[in-house]
Structures are given as structure tokens and as C-alpha cells.
N, C-alpha and C positions, 0 to 999 in steps of 0.2 A: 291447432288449439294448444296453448301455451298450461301442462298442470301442474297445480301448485303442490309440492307434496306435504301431507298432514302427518306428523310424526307426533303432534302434542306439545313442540316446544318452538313453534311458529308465531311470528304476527300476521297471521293470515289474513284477517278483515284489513286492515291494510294496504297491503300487498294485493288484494284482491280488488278495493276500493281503485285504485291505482289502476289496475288494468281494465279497471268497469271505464276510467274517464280515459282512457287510451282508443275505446274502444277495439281493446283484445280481447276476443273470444277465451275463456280460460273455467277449468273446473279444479278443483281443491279433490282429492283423496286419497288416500293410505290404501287402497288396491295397487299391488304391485302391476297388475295386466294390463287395465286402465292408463295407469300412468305408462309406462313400456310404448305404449299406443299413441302416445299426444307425442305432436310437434316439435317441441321444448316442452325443457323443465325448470324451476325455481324451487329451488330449497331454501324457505326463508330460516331464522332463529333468532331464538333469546333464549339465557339463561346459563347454562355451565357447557362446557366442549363434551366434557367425561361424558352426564350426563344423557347428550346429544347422543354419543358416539355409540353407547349402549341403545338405546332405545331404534335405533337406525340398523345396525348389527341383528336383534333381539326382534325386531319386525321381517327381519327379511331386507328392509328396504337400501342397507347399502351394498349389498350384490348389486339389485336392481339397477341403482344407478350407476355403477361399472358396466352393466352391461348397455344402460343407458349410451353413457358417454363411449364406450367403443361402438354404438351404431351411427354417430361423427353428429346427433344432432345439437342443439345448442340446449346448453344448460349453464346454469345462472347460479352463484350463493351468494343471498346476503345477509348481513352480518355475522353473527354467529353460524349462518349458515357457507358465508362465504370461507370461515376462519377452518372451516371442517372440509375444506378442499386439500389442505396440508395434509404433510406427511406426520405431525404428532402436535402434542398442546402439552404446556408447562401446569396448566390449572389446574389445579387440586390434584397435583402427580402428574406422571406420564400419562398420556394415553394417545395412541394412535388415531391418524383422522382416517378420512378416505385415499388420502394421496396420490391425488389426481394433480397437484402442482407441489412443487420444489420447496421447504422449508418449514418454520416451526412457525407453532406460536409459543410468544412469550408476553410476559406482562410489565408491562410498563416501572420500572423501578420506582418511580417519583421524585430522583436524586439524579439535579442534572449534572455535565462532568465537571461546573465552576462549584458545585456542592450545593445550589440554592434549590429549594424543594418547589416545585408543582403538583397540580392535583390531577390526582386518579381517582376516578373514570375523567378518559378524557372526554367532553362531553358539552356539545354546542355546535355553534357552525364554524366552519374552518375551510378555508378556500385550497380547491382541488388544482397542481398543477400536471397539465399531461407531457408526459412522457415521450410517446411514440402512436403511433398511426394506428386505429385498430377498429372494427368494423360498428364497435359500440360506442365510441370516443366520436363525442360530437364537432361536426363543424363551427365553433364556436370558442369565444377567450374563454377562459379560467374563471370560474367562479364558485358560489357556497354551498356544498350541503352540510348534514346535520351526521353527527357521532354520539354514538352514547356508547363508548367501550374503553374496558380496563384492560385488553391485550392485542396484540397485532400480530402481524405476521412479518418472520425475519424471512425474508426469502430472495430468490436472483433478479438481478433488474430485466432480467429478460423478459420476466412474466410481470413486470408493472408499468402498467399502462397510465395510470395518473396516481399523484402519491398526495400527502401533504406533511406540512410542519406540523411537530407538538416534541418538544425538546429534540428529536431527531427526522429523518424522513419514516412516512409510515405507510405503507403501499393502502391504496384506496379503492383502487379499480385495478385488477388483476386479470392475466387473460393467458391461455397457451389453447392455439386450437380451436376446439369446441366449447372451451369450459373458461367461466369467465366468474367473480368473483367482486362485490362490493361492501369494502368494507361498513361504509355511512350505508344510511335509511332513505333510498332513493325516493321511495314513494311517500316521505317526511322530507323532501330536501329542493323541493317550489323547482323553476324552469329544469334546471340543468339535470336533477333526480329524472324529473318524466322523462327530457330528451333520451338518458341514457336508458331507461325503462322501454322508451320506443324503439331505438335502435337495435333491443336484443328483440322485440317482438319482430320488430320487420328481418330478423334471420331467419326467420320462419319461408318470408318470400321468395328469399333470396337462395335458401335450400332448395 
């Protein structure tokens, strides 16, 4: 059973919606033991890193999932959840993530290098190209999901599994391991979001 974890700064209904039409078994809660217990895990988010970072600390809950992801099972961020996989975030200051993958986040400047301005948040649909072979990366061409964010993560190509354009490369689908990382709203993002929604539930099988 795949849980969702509630920290208060989730699209939960969502995210949960999502895996109700997957037909994946899955429960939502902020109990450390519970969650420790399930199969997988998803840490979704919205809202600020800092933010995030305190309340996840301040619960208890980012031991948890250290201890989580060193028992090798699969776990999943997205969005703002996936951005809290890093090692630190530029928004509103420093602050340290969980640092479970390679690099920062930073916020999109909006001054490309010919000097012509674009907008932030970037935000809409944008076609995802992959990278390299990975257990979540579907058998399938390249196609759109949906973005709603003003920072990304600068990190090594090792750990990016599908990226896209918006005035530079911006890693989208990230992965090392057990831990894997979406920057777009897969369960807002029609065929290609669910496929990849599917592929992390069926690691469950496959563990």
C-alpha cells in the first residue's frame, strides 16, 4: 500500500484522486509508524521549500523518511515535494532539504542570456524529453505534462531521467535508486502523468 504523507502543505486530494483511478491501494497520514509500514511513499507539495523543510523537521517526519528510503523501498516527490529531495533551496534564503539527491534548487532568473525577458512561474504544459532508461520512464515517445513552478533544481545528469525546455534544460523526472522525484503534476498531466504514476505503483510488485 502506497502512503501519502500529510505534512499540511500537500495537494493531497489529488494525488489521492490519482491513485483511486490507478486502482492503487494507498492511505494519507502524518503518523510516522504507519507510514514506516506501507510499501511506498509520496511526498507531495505546494508552497514555499523553507517552509516545507521546517514543518517536516518540526514533525518528526524527515528522519522518517531517511529512515524510510534507507529500507531501499520506493519513494516518490512531487513538486515542491520532489524539489525537497535536494541538498538545499535558494527561496527565501538557504535552507537545507532532505538530501537524498545531488544539487540545489534555484529560481528561475527570467532574463534569458540574449537578454529578452520570459515569465515566471513557469507554468502550463511543456513536453517532457527522456533522458535514459529507468523503471518509471515509460515505454512510450515524449509527450506533455503540466508545470506550475518558479524554481527548479540545478543538479547532475545522472540523476535526470526526463527533463524539458523553458529558456534552459530543467530536470522533470529525476531518479537515483530508490528515490525518484517529479518535478510537473503528474496526476494534472492526462496519459503520460498516470503512466508515470503507474510505473512507481507497480515498484511495489516488483519489490
Amino acid at each position: 500500500m502506497i502512503g501519502i504523507i500529510d505534512y499540511g502543505m500537500g495537494n493531497l486530494f489529488s494525488v489521492s484522486k490519482a491513485l483511486e483511478r490507478l486502482n492503487a491501494p494507498y492511505f494519507i497520514s502524518e503518523d510516522k509508524e504507519a507510514l514506516l509500514n506501507a510499501d511506498a511513499l509520496i511526498l507531495p507539495g505546494v508552497g514555499a521549500f523553507k517552509d516545507a523543510m521546517a514543518k517536516l523537521k518540526e514533525t518528526g517526519l524527515a528522519e522518517m523518511i531517511d529512515t524510510f528510503v534507507d529500507s531501499g523501498k520506493p519513494f516518490l516527490g512531487i513538486c515542491l515535494g520532489m524539489q525537497l529531495l535536494f541538498e538545499s533551496s535558494e527561496e527565501h534564503g538557504y535552507s537545507e532539504g532532505l538530501k537524498l539527491l545531488p544539487g540545489k534548487v534555484v529560481r528561475f532568473p527570467g532574463i534569458a542570456e540574449d537578454g529578452s525577458a520570459y515569465k515566471v512561474p513557469h507554468m502550463g504544459w511543456n513536453k517532457l524529453h527522456f533522458k535514459k532508461e529507468s523503471s518509471i520512464a515509460p515505454n512510450r515517445d515524449d509527450d506533455f505534462v503540466y508545470f506550475v513552478h518558479s524554481y527548479y533544481a540545478d543538479t547532475k545528469d545522472e540523476v535526470i531521467i526526463a527533463s524539458c525546455s523553458y529558456d534552459k534544460e530543467v530536470p522533470a523526472v529525476v531518479g537515483r535508486n530508490n528515490v525518484y522525484g517529479m518535478q510537473f503534476h503528474p496526476e494534472k498531466s492526462s496519459k503520460l502523468g498516470m503512466h508515470l504514476l503507474s510505473n512507481f505503483a507497480s515498484l511495489i510488485q516488483e519489490g
